[in-house]
N, C-alpha and C positions, 0 to 999 in steps of 0.2 A: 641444265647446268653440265651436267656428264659430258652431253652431246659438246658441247665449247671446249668442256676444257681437257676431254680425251679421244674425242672424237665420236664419241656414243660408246664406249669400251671400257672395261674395269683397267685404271693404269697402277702400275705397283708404286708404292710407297706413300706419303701422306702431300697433301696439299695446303694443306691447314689444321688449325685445329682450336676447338671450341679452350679459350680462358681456364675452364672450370673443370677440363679434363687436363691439364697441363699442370694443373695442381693435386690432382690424383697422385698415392703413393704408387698407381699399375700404372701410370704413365711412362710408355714407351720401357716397360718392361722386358719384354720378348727382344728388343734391343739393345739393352744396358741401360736404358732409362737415362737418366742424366749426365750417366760418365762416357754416353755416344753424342750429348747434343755438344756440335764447339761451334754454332754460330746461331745467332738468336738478335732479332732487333731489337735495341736498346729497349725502345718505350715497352716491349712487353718483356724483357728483363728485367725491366724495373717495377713491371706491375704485378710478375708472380714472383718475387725476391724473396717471398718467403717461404715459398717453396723447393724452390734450386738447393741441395744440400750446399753447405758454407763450403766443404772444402772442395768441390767444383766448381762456384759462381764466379770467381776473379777468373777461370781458367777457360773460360765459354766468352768469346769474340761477341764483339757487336759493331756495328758497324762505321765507327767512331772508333775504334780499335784497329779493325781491319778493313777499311776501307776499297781495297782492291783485295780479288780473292787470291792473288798472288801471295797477301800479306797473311795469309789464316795457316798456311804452314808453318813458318816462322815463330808464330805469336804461340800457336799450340805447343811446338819442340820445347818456345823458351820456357811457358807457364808450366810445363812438364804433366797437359792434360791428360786423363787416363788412357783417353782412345791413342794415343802414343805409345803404350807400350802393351795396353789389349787388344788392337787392330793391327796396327802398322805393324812390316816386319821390315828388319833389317835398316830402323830409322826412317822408313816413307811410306806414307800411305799407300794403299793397294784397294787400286780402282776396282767398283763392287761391277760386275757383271751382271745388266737387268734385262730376261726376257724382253722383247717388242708388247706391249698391249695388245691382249686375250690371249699370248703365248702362255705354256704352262713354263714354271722354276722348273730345272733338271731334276732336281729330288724328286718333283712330283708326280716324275714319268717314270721310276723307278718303281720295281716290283707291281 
């Protein structure tokens, strides 16, 4: 499976993820956990609902919301999601800079 879907190579960030870990309170902690995720398809929105803290879930897009990804900035700014005012600076998002696969993060060439 690696070999398909990185090429045979460790690739950064997730692909998926197992129901039963998305309902973890360490879920996607080391990221902000919930007040990073702003798009999420509907049917598994709806099936971990009770998971998603209340006051982030109207604020997290699905695809019935946001239908073009043109439309996921707008809908964020309006619902006033947190990653707008903990990510973004100066009102827009700021593009994450990812190593190529098996490249090392800068931090981790440091010292």
């Amino acid at each position: 499976m690696a070999a398909e879907a990185c090429g045979g190579v460790q690739g950064h960030g997730n692909m998926g993820a197992a129901i039963p870990f998305v309902r973890e309170k360490t879920f996607e902690r080391g990221d902000g956990g919930w007040d990073r995720i702003v798009w999420i398809h509907e049917s598994l929105k709806t099936a971990v609902a009770d998971a998603i803290p209340e006051e982030v879930y109207d604020k997290i897009a699905t695809e019935i919301d946001c239908p073009k990804s043109a439309d996921l900035e707008p809908f964020l700014r309006d619902k006033g999601h947190p990653v707008t005012e903990k990510y973004w600076k100066d009102g827009k998002p700021v593009p994450l800079e990812l190593p190529a696969p098996a490249q090392f993060w800068p931090e981790d060439m440091e010292g």
